[in-house]
N, C-alpha and C positions, 0 to 999 in steps of 0.2 A: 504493500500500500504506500503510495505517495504521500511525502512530508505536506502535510494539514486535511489527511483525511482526518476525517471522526469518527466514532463508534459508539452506539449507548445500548445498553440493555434495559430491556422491560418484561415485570411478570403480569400477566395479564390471566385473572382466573390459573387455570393449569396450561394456558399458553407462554410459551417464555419466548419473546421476539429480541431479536439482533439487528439495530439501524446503523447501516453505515453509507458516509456520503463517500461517491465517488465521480474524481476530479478528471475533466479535460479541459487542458488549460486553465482558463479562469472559472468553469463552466462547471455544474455539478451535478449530478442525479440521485437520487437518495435511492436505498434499498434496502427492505426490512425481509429479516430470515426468521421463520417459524420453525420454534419445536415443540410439537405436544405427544402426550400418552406414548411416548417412545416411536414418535414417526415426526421427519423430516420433511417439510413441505417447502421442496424446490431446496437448489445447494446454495444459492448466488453466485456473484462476480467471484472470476478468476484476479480480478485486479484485484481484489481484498483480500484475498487469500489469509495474510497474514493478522490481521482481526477473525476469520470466520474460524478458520481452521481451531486455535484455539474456544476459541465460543465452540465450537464442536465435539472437542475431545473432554469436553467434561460432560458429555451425555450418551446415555444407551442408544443406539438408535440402531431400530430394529428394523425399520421400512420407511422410506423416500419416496412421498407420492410428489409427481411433476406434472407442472401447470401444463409448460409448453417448452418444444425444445432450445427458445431460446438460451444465447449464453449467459444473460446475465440470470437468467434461471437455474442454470446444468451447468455453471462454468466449474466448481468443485467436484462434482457428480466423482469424475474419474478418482479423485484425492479419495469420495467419501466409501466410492466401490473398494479399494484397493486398501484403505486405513482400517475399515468397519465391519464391510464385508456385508449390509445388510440388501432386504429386498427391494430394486429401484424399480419404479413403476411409474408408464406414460404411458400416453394414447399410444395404440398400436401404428396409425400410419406415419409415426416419429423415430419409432424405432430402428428406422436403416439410416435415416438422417445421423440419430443417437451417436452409430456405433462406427460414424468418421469423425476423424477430428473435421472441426469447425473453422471454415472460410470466409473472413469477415472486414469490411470496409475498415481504413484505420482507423476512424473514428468510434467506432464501436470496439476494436482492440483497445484504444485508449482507457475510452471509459469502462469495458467489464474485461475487456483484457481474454484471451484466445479460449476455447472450449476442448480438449480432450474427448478421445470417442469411449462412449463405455457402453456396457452392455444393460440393457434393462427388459423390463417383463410387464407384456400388456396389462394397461386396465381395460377392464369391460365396462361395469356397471358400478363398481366399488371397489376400494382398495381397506384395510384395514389394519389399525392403529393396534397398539397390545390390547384394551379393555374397548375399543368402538367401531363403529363400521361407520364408513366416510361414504356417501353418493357419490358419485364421479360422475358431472352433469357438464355434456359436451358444448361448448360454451365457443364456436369459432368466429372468425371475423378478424381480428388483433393479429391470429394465427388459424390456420384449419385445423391443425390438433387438441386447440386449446380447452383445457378443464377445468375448471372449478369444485371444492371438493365441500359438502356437507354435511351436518350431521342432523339429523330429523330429533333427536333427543334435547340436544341443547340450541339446535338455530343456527349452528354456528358455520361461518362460512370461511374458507380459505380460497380468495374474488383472484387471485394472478395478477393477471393485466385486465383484467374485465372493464375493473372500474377507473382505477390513475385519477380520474378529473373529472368533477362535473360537468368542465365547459370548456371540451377541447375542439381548437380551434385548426388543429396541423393534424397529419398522419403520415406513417408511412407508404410507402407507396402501393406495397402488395395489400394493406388492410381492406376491409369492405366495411364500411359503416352501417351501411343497413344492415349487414349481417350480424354486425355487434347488435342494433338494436333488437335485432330479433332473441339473439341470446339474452339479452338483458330481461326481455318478457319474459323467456323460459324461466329464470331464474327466480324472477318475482312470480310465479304459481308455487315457488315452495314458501314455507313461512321464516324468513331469513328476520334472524335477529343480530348479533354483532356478527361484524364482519373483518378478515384482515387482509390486505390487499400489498402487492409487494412494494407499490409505491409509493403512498400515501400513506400505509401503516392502519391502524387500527379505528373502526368505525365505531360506535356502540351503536348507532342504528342504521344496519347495511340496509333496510329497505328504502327507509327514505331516503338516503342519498343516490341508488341506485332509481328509484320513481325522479330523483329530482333530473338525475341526468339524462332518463329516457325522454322527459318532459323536454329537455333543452332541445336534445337530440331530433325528436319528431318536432320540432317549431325550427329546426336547422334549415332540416328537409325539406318541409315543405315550402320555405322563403328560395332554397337553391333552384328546386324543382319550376317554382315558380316564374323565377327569373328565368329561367332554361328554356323556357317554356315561352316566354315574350321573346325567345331567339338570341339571346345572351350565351355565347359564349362560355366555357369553363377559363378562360384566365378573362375574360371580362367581370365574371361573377366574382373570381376571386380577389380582382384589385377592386370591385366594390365593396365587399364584406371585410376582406383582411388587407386593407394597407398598409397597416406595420407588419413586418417579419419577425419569426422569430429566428433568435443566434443558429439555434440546433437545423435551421435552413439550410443556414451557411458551413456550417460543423461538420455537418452530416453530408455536404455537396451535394444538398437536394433528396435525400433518403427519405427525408422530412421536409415533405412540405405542405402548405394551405392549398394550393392544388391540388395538390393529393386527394385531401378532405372532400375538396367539390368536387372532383371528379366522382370519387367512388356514389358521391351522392345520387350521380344521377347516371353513373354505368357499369358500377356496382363488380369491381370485377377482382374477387377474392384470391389471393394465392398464396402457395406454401413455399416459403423462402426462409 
């Protein structure tokens, strides 16, 4: 980890979560790593390695359920296979992705820093914790593998990348928005009580925040749709709606961009990268 990362721990209920920021350039991204009932939810950055790793070896951990194959998800995965030895578990169409090393823009090297290939074993339906059994509810758009994991007993939700933001403005390029929004409905027909999400960290009430951002979300649409639709253009739509840029634009050389957004808005076109 880079001189002025940070790192903070928090016990939340029988959740123990690990925040650390992590730098490119001046630029930062936060990331929070869960462990509960002796299961691992996602490894984090490889760039932090040297906060996580330790946060790691002081717990049992029996099974690793994974969001999505990205690295700053699975960037330890290899460390935690070869250290722990326990049961890693992802959607099955991630799995051949899983088990090459990871090819990745520099700027995403920067910030979560390279992925290692490791082996891991499908979820289907549920993956299961030492004392609870987690839903594994398929949740794509962000990514096509992507999951989200539940527990019907307690509420309790482990969101990935589902949520990040209420009122996101940029995307990457492969994401599909309506697709997240459709996930986001799936999710709200379970009865979702806290929630913990890897970027944002800890909700206590994942429903509302999750309605607030479907709300933004469908009034996005139908404003882009709208426009689209009086014969505008997707970079006309977007230097009306987003005339400031964000840095991660220019960071990312366009990986991330508010076109991105409006495009997917209105042609919607999902993929696994």
């Amino acid at each position: 980890m880079e001189e002025g990362m940070m790192m903070t721990t928090q016990q939340i209920g029988n959740v123990e979560s690990l925040h650390v920021k992590c730098y490119a350039g001046d630029m930062y991204l936060n990331y929070f790593l869960y462990y509960v009932d002796g299961m691992l939810v996602d490894t984090g950055p490889k760039s932090c390695a040297s906060e996580i790793h330790p946060f790691l070896e002081t717990k049992k951990i029996n099974t690793v359920a994974l969001t999505h194959f990205h690295e700053d998800h699975t960037g330890n995965a290899r460390w935690v296979q070869e250290q722990m030895n326990p049961e890693i578990y992802i959607h099955p169409m991630a799995m051949e992705i899983c088990a090459r090393d990871g090819e990745y823009p520099d700027y995403r090297n920067e910030f979560w820093g390279p992925r290692e290939g490791f082996e891991a074993k499908p979820i289907r339906t549920s993956v299961q914790s030492d004392k609870l059994e987690w839903e594994a509810i398929h949740t794509p758009g962000h990514s096509r593998d992507h999951l989200v994991f539940f527990n019907a007993k307690t509420g309790m939700l482990f969101s990935g990348d589902l949520f990040v933001t209420p009122k996101p403005k940029i995307s990457m390029w492969q994401e599909s928005i309506p697709t997240v929004m459709d996930s986001i409905r799936t999710v709200l027909t379970y009865d979702i009580g806290e929630m913990f999400c890897a970027h944002a960290g800890y909700i206590a009430d994942g429903r509302k925040i999750l309605e607030k951002k479907l709300d933004y979300l469908v009034r996005t649409h139908e404003e882009i749709q709208h426009l689209y639709g009086r014969g505008l253009s997707v970079e006309e739509i977007d230097a009306q709606l987003y005339p400031e840029s964000s840095p991660l634009k220019y960071i990312s050389k366009r990986e991330w961009d508010s076109k991105h957004f409006v495009r997917s808005m209105v042609m919607d076109e999902p993929s696994l990268r």
